[in-house]
N, C-alpha and C positions, 0 to 999 in steps of 0.2 A: 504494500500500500504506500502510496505519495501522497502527495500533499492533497487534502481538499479544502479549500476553503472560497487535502483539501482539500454577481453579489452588486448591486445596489446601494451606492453612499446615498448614506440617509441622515437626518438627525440625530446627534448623540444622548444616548439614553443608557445612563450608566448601569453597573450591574448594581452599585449600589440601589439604587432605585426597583432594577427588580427584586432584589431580596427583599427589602423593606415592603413591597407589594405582598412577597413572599410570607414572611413573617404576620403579616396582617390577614391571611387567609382570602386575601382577596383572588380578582383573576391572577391566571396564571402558576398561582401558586398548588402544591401539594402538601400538605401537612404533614404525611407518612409516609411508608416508601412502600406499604401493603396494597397496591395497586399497578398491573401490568402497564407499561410503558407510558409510567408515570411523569417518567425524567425526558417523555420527547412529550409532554404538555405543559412545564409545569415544573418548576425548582421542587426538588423533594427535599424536606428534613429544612428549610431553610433557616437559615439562625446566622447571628452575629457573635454568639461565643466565642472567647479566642482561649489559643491553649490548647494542648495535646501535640500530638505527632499523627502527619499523616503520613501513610506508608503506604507506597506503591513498588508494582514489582514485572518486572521485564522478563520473558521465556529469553532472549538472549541479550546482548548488549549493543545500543545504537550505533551508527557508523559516527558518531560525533557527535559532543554537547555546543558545540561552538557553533554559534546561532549564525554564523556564515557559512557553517560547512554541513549543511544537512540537509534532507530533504524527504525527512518524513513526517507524516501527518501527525504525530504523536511526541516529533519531539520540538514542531513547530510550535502546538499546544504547549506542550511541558516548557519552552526555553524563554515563555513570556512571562514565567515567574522570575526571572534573574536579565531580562532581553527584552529592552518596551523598542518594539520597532516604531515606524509613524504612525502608520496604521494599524489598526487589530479589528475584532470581530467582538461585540458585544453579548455577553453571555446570555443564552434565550434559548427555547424550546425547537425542535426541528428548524423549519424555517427559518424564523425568529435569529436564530444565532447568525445568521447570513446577515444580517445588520453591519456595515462599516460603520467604524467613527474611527474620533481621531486617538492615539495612543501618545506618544512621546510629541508630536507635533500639534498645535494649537487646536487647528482644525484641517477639515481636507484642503487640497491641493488647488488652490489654483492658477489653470490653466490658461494660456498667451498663444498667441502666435499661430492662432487655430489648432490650439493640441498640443504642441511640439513643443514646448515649454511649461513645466512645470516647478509652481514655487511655494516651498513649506516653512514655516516658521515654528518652530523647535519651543516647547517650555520651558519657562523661564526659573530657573532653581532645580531642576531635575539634576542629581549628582550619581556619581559612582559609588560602590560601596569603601572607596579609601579616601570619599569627603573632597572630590576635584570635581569642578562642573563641568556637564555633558556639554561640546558646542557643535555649532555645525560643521566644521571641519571633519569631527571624528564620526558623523553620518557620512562625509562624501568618501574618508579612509573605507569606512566597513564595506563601502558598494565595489570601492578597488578592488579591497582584497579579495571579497569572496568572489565576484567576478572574471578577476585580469591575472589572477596570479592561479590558472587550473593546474598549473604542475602540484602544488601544493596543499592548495583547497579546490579540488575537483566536485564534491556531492553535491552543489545547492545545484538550482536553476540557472540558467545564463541569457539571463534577459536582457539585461541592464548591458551585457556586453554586445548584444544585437542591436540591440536600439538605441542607446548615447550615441550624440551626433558625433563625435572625432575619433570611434573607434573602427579605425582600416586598418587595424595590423601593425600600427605604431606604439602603442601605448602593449609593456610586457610587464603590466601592473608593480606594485605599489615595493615589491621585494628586487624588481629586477631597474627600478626608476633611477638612474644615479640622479638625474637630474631633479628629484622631489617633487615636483611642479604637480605631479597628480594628472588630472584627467580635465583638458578646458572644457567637457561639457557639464563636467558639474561645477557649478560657481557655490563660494561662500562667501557674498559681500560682507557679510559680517556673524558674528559668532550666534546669531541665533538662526540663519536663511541659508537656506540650501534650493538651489534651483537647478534643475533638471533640464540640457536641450537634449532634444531627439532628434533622428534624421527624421521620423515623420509622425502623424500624429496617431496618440494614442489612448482611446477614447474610456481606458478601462485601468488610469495608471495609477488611481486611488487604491484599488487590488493590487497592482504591484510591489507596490513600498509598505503593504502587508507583512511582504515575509520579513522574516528576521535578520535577513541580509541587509536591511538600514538600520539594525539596532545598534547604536554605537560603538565603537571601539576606541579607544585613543591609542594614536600610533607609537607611542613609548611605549604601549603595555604590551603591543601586541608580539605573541612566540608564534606564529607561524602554524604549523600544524600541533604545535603544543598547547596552543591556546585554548584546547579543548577541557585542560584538564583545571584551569584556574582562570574560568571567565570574570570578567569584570563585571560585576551587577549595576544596572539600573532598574532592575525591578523590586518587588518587592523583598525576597528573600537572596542569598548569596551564597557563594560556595563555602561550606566548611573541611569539608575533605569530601577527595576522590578514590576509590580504589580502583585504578582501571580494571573494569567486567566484573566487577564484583559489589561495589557500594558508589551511592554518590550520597551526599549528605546535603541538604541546605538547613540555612540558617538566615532570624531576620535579619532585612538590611537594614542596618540602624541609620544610613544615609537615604532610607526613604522614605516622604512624607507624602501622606492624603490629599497636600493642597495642591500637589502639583501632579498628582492619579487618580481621578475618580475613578477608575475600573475595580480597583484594588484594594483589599480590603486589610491582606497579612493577618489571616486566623492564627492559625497554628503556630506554634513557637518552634517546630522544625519540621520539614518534610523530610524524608529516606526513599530513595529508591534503593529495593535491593534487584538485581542482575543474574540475568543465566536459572531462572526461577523453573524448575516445570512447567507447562503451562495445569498442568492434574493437579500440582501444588499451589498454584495461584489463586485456583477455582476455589478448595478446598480453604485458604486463608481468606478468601475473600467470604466465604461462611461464616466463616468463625470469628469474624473481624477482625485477625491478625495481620489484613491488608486490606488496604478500604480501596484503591484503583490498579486495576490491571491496566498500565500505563498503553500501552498499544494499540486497547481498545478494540482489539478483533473478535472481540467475545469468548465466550466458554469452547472447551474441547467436546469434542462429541459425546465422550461418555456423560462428561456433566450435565449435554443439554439433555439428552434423555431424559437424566432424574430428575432433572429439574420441570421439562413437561408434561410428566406424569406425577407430578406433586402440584396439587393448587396453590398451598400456600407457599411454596419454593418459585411457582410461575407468579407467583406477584411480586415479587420480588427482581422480573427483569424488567429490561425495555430492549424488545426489539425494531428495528429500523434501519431507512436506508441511509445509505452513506455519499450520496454522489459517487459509486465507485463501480465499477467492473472488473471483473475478474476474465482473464481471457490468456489465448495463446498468442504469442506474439510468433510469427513467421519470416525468416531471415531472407528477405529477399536479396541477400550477397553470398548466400552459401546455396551450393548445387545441393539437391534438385529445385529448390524453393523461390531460386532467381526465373524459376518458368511457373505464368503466371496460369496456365494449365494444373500444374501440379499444386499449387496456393488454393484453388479452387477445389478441388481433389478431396484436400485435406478440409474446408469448410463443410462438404457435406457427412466426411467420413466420421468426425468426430462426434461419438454419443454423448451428446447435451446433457441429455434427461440422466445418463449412469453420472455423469461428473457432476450434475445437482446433487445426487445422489450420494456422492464420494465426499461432496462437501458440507454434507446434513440434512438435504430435504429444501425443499420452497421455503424454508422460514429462515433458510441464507444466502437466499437468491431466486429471486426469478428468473429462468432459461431469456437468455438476450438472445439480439439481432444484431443489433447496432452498436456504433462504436461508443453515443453517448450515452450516457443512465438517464433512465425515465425522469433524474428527478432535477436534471440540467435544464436550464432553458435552452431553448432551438432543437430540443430532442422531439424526432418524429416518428413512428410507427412504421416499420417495415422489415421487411427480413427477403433479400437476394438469394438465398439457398434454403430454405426449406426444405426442413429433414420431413421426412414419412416413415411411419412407423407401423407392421404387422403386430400388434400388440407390443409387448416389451425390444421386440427386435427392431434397430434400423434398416431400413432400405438403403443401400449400398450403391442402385442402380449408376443415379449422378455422379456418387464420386466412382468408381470404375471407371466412368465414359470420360471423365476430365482428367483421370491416371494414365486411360491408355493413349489419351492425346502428346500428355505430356512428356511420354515416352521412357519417362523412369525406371519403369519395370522393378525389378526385387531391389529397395536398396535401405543403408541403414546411416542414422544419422542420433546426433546425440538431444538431449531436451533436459534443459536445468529448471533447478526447482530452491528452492529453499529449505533446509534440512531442521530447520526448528519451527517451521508452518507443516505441522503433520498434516492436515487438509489439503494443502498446498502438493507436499509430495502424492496426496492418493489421488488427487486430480490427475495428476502427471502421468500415474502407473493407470489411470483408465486412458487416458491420450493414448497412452503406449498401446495398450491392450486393441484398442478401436484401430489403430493404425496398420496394424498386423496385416485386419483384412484386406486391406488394400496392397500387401506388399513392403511395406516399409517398419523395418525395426527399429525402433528408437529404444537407446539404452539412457537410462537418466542418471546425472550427476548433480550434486544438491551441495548447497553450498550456506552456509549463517548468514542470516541478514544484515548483520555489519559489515560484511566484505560484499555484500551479492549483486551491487551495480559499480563498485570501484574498483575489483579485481576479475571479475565474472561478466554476469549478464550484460555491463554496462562497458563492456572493453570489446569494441569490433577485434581487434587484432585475435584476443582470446579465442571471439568465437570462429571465426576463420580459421585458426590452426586444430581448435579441436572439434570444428564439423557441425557446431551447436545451428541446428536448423530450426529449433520450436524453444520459445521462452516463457515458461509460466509467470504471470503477471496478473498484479492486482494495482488496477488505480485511483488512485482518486485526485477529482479538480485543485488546480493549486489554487484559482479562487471560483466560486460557485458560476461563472459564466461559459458559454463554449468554447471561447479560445482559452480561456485557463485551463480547459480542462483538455483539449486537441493541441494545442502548438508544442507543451515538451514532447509528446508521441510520435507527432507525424511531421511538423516539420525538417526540414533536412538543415536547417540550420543549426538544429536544437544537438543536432548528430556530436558528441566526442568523442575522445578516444579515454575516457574514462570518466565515471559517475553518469552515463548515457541513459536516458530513459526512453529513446527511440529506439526499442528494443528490435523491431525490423529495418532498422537500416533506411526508411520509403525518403527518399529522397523524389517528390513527384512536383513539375513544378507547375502544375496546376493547383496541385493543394497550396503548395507553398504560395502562390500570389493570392487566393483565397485569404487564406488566414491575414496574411499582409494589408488587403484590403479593407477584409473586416474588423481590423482595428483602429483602424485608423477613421473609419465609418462612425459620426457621432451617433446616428439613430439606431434605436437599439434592437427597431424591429427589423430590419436590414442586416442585421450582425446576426441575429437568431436564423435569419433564414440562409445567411452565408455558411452558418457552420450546420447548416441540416443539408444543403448541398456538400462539403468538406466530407459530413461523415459517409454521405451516400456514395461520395467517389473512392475514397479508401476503402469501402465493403467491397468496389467494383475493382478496385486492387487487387484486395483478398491478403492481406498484408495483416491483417488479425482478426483469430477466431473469435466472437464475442461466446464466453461460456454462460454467465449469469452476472444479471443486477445484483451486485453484492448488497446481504441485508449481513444486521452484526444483531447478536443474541448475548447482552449483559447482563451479568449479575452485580446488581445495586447493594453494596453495602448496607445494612442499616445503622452502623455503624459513621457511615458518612454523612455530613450535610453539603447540603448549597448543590446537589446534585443533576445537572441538568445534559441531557443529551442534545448535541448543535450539531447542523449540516455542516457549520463552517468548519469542523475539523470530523468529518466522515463520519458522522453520529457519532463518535468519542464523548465521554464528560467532557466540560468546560472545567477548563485545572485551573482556572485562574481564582478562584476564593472557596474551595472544596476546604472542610475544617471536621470537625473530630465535634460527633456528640455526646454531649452531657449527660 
């Protein structure tokens, strides 16, 4: 899973104010947490307590704490406890969380020069947790670094390196700069502005400066790829110790104050993550209250949804929903047989949907897709290019055959990675295989931890080139809740690197590409929904990825936790930003 968020600038409307709603039993609010997907209506448990520990816990460990070098949806969420980027997501029920406001910067962005200019104005008092004030300088550092320096900090997004107007190939960011000067299309007239040129315009840049790559950094602090292990806080809590893959610790930041964060509340008097957790173990602590969030947010393991859906009062205790995300096979169109677009086709009809729902829980963790966007994006439309048929539980085989013998492949074998601490993940893989067979093609899988599985693996062309990797198992979600946040790192060919890549097929197609291009820079928004329902239509006519299912997520809601609320803006995950420990 990536980012969803991972949408709409709207009015800011704090969390403070919905808990206070919350508290009052008014709308929105849930009093208890004895009620089935309570936390996607409704703050469960909500309270203003402070005090205790909250404890969350990861099946492995993140590819990075350092809010420039990452790009998952769960540590996006988790890094704005210690990382106020400009913008964030307002903590709310389904939908509701999809709210922009402004986070570190005053308010949103505004835009000049028809788009292509954008300019923020930074709060005034916001400090680090060593009592030095945040300025605009070390927003335009963070955007260097995590953008211009990929040898180094490879996993985020690379947007900002696409779009700033004076990046041709001159600028080898901020470690390799002798000359210091930085980047002229970010200006800082002065210590609180930071202004954004672009080569063109871009109608959705309030989302962009979401992610946590404009959380500040100041450039004395910063170690490079070491900066992962001693981030510098400007949120609410700070680093107390790290043990790499093993523990992270936070603690309050005594350099942060309320008047310059409404979002933020600082319950708890320390958070823990603990690392490399089971996920059987997780479930199990999350019963018991010896762990109030399963930080990743993908829900229970199979065994526990069982008992838990055949328990009434264990099934009120979740909230299931969707996540802005798809689960699917990604298809390498640079590695034979896959680069013919006969045999991509082939493999869309051959693969049993219905067995890999199946492998993944049932309809209540996805609904069987078509397409490349999720039902719950805007510009998403209704249709499906291959259409499976089925004699009861058996696929019909017919189409893919006829698109196999075209493409001339005949017996041949090829490899398919998976991730080796998403058990779900690996059986979807081993039914791929299974279905593939009948057509001819063996595919052996190799699985890899999801802290390495797109900066050494999945996300490394070169990788998959020497070891054959033709099929990549994938789970995504929107970096922000619109159709280009959620299509341009996949399918554009720009987005392509040679490491932390989430264009996991390679599609360099340049009709998508001037699509996506067009449509953001497109101020109307209904013009942009219908550009990216054509984008998806023409990538399914690619056949450049399998859609498997509409990922849903199956949570078990602590009761032990408050302020509990389920948001699109980070893939149905809790909102981690004011979660506290009840009384």
């Amino acid at each position: 899973m990536r980012r969803s968020v991972p949408v709409a600038a709207v009015a800011a409307i704090t969390s403070a104010g919905l808990l206070l709603a919350g508290c009052s039993g008014g709308k929105g609010s849930s009093e208890g947490s004895g009620e089935a997907n309570a936390a996607t209506k409704g703050v469960v448990n909500a309270s203003d307590a402070k005090g205790g520990t909250v404890t969350y816990a990861l099946s492995d460990a993140p590819e990075s704490f350092d809010p420039g070098n990452t790009y998952y949806a769960f540590i996006y969420n988790f890094s704005r406890l210690y990382a106020r980027p400009l913008t964030t997501f307002k903590p709310g029920p389904g939908a509701e969380g999809n709210e922009l406001v402004p986070d570190l910067a005053e308010s949103m962005g505004k835009p000049s020069d028809g788009g292509k200019t954008w300019t923020y104005k930074i709060r005034k008092g916001v400090k680090y947790d060593d009592g030095t004030e945040v300025t605009s300088q070390d927003v335009k550092y963070a955007v260097e670094r995590s953008n211009f320096a990929r040898d180094t900090l490879s996993l985020g997004p690379n947007y900002f390196q696409q779009f700033l107007k004076d990046n041709d190939g001159g600028y080898k960011g901020p470690y390799k700069d002798k000359s210091k000067a930085g980047l002229k299309s970010i200006e800082t007239p002065d210590a609180q502005t930071v202004v954004f040129h672009l080569k063109k315009p871009f109608a959705e840049f309030d989302y962009l400066v979401s992610a946590p790559q404009t959380a500040p950094v100041p450039q004395a602090k910063d170690k490079g790829a070491d900066y992962t292990k001693s981030v510098l806080s400007t949120g609410s809590y700070k680093f107390e110790s790290y043990a790499e893959g093993k523990k992270l610790t936070l603690v309050r930041n005594p350099q942060w104050s309320a008047k310059t964060d409404p979002l933020r509340k600082q319950l708890p008097d320390k958070i823990v993550l603990n690392l490399k957790v089971a996920q059987s173990t997780i479930d199990k602590d999350l019963k018991s209250g010896n762990t109030l969030v399963d930080l990743a947010g993908r829900g229970v393991d199979g065994q526990t949804q069982a008992q838990l859906l055949t328990d009434p009062k264990e099934k009120a205790n979740t909230d299931n929903t969707l996540g802005q995300r798809l689960v699917y096979t990604a298809l390498n169109t640079k590695v034979k047989p896959f680069d013919n677009i006969e045999c991509r086709k082939a493999v869309q009809y051959a693969i049993d949907k219905k067995a890999v729902q199946t492998s993944l829980g049932g309809p209540i963790r996805g609904e069987l897709a078509s397409t490349v966007l999720p039902t719950d994006i805007d510009g998403y439309q209704k249709y499906d290019l291959y259409p499976q048929k089925y004699d009861g539980d058996k696929l019909d085989l017919t189409e893919a055959k006829k698109h196999w013998d075209k493409c001339g492949a005949g017996k041949t074998t090829t490899t398919i990675l998976a991730r080796n601490d998403r058990q779900d993940e690996v059986d979807a893989a081993t039914t791929v295989i299974d279905s593939l067979k009948k057509i001819g093609v063996t595919a052996k899988i190799q699985s890899y931890p999801t802290s390495k599985y797109f900066s050494d693996y999945a996300g490394v062309p070169k990788f998959n080139k020497k070891n054959n990797v033709g099929l990549i198992m994938m789970q995504w979600g929107s970096d922000f809740p619109t159709g280009y946040g959620y299509l341009q790192q996949i399918l554009n060919g720009k987005a392509i690197s040679q490491s932390g890549n989430t264009n996991l097929s390679e599609l360099d197609d340049p009709e998508i590409n001037k699509l996506l291009d067009s449509a953001i820079a497109n101020t109307d928004k209904a013009a942009r929904e219908k550009a990216y329902a054509a984008i998806d239509k023409k990538t399914m006519e690619q056949a450049a990825i399998v859609p498997l299912t509409y990922f849903k997520v199956l949570m078990y809601r602590s009761p032990k936790a408050t302020n509990l609320v389920s948001t699109s803006a980070f893939s149905g995950q809790y909102d981690y930003l004011n979660i506290g420990v009840k009384k």
